[in-house]
C-alpha positions as CSV (number, residue, x, y, z in Angstrom):
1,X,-43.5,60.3,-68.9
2,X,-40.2,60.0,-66.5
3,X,-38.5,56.7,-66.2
4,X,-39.1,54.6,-63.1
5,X,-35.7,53.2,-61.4
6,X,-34.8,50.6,-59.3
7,X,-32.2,49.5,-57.0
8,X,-31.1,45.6,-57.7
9,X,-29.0,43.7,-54.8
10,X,-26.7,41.0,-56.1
11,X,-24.2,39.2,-53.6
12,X,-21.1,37.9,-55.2
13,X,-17.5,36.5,-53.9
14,X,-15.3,39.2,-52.7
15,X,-12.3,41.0,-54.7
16,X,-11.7,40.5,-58.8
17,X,-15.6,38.8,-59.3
18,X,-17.5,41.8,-57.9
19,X,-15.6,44.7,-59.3
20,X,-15.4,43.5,-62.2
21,X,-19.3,42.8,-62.3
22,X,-19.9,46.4,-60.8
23,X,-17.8,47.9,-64.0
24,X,-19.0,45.4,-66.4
25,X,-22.7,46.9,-65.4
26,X,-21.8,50.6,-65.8
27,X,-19.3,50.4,-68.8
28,X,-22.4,48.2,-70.8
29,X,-24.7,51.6,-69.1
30,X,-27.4,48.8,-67.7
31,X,-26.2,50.9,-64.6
32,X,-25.1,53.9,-63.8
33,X,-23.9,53.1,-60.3
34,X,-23.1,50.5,-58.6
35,X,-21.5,50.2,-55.0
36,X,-19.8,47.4,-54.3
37,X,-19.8,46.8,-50.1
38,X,-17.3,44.0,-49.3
39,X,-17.0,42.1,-45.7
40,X,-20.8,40.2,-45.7
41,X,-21.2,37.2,-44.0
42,X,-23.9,35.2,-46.0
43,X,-25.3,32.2,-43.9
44,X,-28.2,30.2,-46.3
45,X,-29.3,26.7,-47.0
46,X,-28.1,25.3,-50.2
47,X,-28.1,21.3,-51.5
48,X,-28.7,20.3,-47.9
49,X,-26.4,22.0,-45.5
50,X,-26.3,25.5,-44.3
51,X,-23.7,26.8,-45.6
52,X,-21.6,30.1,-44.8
53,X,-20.0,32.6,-47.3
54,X,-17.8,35.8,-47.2
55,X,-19.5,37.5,-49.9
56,X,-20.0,41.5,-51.3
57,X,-23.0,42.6,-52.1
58,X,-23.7,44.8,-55.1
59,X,-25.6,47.9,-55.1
60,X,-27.3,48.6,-58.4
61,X,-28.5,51.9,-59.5
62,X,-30.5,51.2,-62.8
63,X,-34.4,52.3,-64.9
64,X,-36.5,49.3,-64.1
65,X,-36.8,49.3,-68.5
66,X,-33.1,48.2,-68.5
67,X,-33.9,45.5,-65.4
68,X,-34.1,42.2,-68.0
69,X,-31.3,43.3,-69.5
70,X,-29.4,43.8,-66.8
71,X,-30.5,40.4,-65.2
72,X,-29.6,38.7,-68.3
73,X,-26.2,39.9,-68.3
74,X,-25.0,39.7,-64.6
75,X,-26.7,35.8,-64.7
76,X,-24.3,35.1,-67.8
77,X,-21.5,37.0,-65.8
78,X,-22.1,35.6,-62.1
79,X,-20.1,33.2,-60.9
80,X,-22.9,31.6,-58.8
81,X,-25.4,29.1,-60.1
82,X,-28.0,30.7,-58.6
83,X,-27.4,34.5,-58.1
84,X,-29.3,36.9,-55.7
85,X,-30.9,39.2,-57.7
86,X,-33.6,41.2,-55.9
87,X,-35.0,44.6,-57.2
88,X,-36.3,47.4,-55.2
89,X,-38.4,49.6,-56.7
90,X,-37.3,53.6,-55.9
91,X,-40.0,55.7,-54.5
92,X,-38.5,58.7,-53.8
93,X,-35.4,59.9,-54.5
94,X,-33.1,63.3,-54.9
95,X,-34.5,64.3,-58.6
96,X,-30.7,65.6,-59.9
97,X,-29.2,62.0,-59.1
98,X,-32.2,60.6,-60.8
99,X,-31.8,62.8,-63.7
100,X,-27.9,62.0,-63.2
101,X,-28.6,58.2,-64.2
102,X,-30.5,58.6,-66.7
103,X,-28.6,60.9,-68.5
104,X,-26.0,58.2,-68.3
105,X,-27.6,55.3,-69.3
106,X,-29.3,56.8,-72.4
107,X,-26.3,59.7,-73.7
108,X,-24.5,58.0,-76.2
109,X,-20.8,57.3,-75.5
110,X,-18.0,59.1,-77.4
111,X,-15.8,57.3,-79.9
């Protein structure tokens, strides 16, 4: 049986926070990708007010089997005390990229 995968979108402060969260993810292979697209302009309610953020939002190439691990880690890493973390299930996609993050998330890294 072939894996399933999933893309997960996480928004998190521009610069240091979300590259670091984007190579965190792939060095720990819970993903195999992620892009990281800077220069979002969050506006959400939160405590009361409606609030506005510069934020980036992360783009998370991943098996939905790794997807509670991966959640687990990015809460204990993201700076926000509530992060967006919303999965997408992949329908379709180009089978050699699919086969390309697999082979990354489950070959075992070199010494």
């Amino acid at each position: 049986m072939s894996p399933e995968y999933c893309l997960v979108l996480s928004t998190c402060p521009v610069g240091d926070t979300a590259t670091n969260l984007a190579r965190l993810l792939v060095q720990e292979r819970l993903a195999a990708c992620v892009n990281v697209l800077p220069g979002l302009t969050s506006i959400y309610p939160w405590q009361g007010a409606i609030e506005s953020s510069q934020e980036a939002l992360l783009l998370i190439k991943t098996e939905k089997a790794l997807y509670t691990r991966l959640e687990t880690r990015l809460r204990e890493q993201h700076p926000y005390e509530l992060p967006e973390i919303v999965v997408i299930p992949v329908e379709r996609a180009l089978p050699d990229y699919l086969q390309w993050i697999s082979q990354w998330l489950h070959d075992t890294p070199s010494p």
